[in-house]
N, C-alpha and C positions, 0 to 999 in steps of 0.2 A: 268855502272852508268846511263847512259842516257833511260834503260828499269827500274831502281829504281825509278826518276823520273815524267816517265810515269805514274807506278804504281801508287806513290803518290797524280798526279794531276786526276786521274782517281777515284780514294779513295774519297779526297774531293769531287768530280763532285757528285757522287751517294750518298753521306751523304748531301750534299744542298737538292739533289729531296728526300731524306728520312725524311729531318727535317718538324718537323709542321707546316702548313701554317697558319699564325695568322685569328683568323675568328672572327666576330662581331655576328654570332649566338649566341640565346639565349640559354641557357641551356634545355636540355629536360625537359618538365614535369613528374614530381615525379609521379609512378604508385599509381593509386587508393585505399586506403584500407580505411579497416573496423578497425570504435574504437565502444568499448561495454560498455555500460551506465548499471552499474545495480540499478531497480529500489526497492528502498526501503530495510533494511534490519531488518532482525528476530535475535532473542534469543529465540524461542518458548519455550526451557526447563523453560526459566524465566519467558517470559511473556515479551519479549524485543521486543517493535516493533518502527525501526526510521523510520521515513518519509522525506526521502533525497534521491538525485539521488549521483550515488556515478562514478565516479568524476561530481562533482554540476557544472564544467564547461569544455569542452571539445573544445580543440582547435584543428582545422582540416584545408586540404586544400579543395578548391571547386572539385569538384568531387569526395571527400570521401564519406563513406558511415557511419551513426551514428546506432549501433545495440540496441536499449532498452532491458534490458532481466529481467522477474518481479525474485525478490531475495526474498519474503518473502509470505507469504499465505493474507495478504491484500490484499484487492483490490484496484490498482489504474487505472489513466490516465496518458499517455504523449500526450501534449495538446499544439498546437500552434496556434497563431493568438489572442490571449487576451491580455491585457494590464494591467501594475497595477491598473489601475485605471478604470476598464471595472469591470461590476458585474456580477460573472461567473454563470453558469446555474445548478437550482438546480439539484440534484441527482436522487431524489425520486420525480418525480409529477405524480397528480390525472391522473387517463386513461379518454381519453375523450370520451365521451355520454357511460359511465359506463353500463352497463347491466350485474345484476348480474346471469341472467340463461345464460349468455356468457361465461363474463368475468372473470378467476379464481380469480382476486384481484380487489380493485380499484385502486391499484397503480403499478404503473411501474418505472423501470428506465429510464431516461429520456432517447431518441436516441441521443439528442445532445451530452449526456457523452458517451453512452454506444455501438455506433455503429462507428466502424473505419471510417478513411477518408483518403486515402493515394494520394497524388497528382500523378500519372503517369508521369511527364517528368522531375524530380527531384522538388527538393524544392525551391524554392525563394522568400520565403515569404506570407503572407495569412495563411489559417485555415489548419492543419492538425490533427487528431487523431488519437490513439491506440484503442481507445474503451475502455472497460473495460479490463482490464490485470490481470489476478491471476491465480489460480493453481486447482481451480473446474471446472469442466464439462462448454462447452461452452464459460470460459472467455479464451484470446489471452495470450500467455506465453512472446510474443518479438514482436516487432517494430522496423522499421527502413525505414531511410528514407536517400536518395543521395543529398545532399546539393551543386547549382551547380552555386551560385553568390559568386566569390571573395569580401575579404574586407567586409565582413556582418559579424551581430552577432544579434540573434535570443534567445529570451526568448520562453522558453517553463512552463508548471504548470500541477497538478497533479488534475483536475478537482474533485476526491475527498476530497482532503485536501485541497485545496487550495495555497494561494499563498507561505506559510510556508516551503512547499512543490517545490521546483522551481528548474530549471536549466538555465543554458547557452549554445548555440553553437554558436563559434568563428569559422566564414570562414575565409583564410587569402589565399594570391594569391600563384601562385607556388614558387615564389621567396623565399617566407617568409620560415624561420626556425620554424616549429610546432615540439611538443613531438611526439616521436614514440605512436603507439597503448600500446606496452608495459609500455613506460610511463607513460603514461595516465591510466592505469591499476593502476601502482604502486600509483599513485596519490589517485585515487579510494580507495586503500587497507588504506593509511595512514588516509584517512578519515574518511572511518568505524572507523579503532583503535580511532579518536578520538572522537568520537558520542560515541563510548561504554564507554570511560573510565568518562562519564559524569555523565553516570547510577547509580553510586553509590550514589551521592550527590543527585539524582531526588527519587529515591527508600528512601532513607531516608525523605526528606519531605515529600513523600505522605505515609511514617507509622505512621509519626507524628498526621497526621488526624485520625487513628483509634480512635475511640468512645467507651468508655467503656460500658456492659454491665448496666441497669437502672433494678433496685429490684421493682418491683409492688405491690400494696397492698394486692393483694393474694399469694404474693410469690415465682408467675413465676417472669422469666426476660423478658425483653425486649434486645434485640439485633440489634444493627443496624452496617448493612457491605455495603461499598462504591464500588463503581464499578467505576474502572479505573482511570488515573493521565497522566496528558497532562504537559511536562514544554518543550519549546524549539518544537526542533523537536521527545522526546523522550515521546513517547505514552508506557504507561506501561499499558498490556494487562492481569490484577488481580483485585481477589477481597481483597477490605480489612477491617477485615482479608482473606485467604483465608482457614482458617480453623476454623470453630468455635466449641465449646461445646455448646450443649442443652439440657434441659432437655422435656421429654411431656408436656404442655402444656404453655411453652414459644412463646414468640412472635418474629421473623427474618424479620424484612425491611428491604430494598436494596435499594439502594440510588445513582444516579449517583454522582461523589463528583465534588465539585464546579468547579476542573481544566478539567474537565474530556472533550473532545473534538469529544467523536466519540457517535455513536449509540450503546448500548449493549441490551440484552437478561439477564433474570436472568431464567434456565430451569433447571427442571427435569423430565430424561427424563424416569426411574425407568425401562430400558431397551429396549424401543421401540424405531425404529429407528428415529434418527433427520431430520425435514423437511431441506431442504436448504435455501440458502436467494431468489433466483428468480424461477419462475417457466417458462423455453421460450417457447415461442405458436407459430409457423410459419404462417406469414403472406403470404406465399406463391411466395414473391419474396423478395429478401433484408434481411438483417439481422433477427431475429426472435424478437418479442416483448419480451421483461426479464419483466414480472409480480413479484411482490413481494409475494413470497409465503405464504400464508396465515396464514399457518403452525407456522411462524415467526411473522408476524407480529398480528397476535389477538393475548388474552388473551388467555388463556387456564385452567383451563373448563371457559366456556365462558357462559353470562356475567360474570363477577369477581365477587363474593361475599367477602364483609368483615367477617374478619373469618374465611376464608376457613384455612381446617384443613389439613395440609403436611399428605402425609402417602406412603409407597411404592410400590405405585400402579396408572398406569397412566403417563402420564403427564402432569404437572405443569409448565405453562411458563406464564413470567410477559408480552409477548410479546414486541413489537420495543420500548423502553426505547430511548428517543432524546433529547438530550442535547436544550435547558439549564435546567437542575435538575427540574424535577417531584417531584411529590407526592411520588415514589416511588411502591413496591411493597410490599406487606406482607402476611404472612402465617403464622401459629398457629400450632405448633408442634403437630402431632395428636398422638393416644396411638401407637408409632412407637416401635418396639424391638429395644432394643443396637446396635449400628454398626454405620457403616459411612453411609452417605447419600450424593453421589456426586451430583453436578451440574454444568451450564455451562453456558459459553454465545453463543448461537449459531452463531454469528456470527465470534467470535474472538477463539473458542475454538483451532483448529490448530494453534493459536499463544499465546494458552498458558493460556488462561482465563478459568479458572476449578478451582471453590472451594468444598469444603464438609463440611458439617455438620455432627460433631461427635455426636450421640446421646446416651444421657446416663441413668438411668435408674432416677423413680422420688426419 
């Protein structure tokens, strides 16, 4: 009996020194990860393009890592250090002391939009950029940046759309309860579903604006098709219509339409290859100058004559079309055979801006 004893007080003794010792440490900091911002999203079979960061706010802890990754063939910015009330930097300005036996264009895109800026010792505030971000030659696919003050929360803007265009990142200390990355995904997904299911009611107003064909005293038409529809964040990348009837010697103007928010092209291109939107020239150190390709930006056949007669041969471009609504563009049906006659906007055509011209016989 008296070795039962034993045992038991022995038992106890080593369960005191096995139990936990109550401790006033902090809890460890949660390991660092990566959440993914996608910017912008497409329907290009439609002509569907939103201009949002998808999740619009992303809550993290200080040492996370925020990944931009571009979701659609626009071109955007992720942009910090501006304020709502700061006037942001144009896109497109003049190259300065221009020389044309130089310089491919007079215009460039700006370096304040178009050249990254990534802080080396994390972020905490101040100017950061992407650059340009899209899916052609020379622009950046992702951005990211390590966010490394607790308690902060950082506006960011899409230097080409501007503020419409916006995000949020919420630093919060290690204590704080934030969503997982996956969360924040999911967040992201419900948000797209809701920008898309808007499309329908935004596509309906802007077919509302088609313009019926006008009879001329000699018997042609006149025809006038609107390019592009801005409501919200929902940028509809069509013409309208995007299919017309004509006959030889009708008249087609192109019209940016009153909501319309971005730059277009009206081109045909009758099988020659499309210039791009920049042409980049190396400076020799630093990012390369993005010149606006010329190709894009004149007219074509240049000067423009009034009159000039469509036919399929060449091409035909109204050149950089910029909001707010022009004069527009026009062309005069010339003795063209039966068929379709496609065209495009060179700048939005991967997101879906392609119309044609049915032509039919007189």
């Amino acid at each position: 009996m008296k070795r039962f004893y034993t045992f038991i007080a022995l038992a106890v003794l080593l369960a005191a020194f096995a139990a936990p010792v109550p401790s006033n440490a902090a809890p460890p900091a949660p390991s660092p990860q990566t959440y993914t911002v996608l910017v912008g999203l497409e329907k290009s079979q439609q002509g569907i393009d939103v201009m949002a960061f998808f999740p619009s706010t992303v809550t993290i802890h200080a040492g996370d890592t925020v990944h931009w990754q571009i979701n659609s063939n626009e071109i955007h910015t992720v942009t910090f250090g501006y304020d709502q009330d700061d006037p942001l930097p144009d896109v497109i300005v003049p190259v300065p002391n221009y020389d044309p036996t130089t310089d491919p264009s007079p215009l460039i895109a700006n370096p304040a939009v178009a050249d990254p800026f990534i802080p080396t010792d994390g972020y905490a505030g101040g100017f950061a950029n992407s650059g340009i971000m899209g899916r052609e030659e020379g622009q950046f696919q992702d951005f990211s940046l390590t966010f490394s003050e607790p308690d902060t929360s950082y506006s960011y803007v899409c230097l080409i759309h501007g503020w419409a265009m916006s995000g949020t990142v919420s630093v919060k200390s290690p204590d704080t309860q934030v969503p997982s990355p996956q969360q924040s995904k999911a967040q992201g997904n419900r948000e797209m579903a809701q920008a898309l299911a808007s499309v329908p009611a935004v596509r309906k107003a802007a077919e509302q604006q088609i313009m019926p064909p006008v009879e001329n005293p000699d018997g042609t038409m006149t025809h006038t098709i609107l390019l592009g529809y801005h409501q919200g964040q929902i940028d509809l990348m069509q013409f309208f219509p995007d299919k017309t009837i004509v006959h030889p010697g009708d008249t087609v103007t192109w019209k940016l339409s009153q909501t319309n928010d971005a730059p277009h092209t009206v081109t045909f291109l009758n099988g020659e290859p499309a210039p791009g939107l920049f042409v980049p020239v190396d400076q020799g150190s630093g990012p390369p100058l993005l010149y606006v390709d010329p190709g894009t930006l004149y007219p074509s056949p240049f000067p423009p004559q009034p009159g000039t007669e469509l036919t399929r041969s060449g091409i035909y471009n109204s050149g950089l079309m910029v909001p707010p609504p022009d004069n527009g563009y026009t062309l005069v049906i010339g003795d063209m055979k039966p068929g379709p006659e496609p065209y495009l906007c060179l700048l939005h055509d991967e997101s879906g801006m392609v119309g044609t011209l049915i032509v039919l016989p007189k």
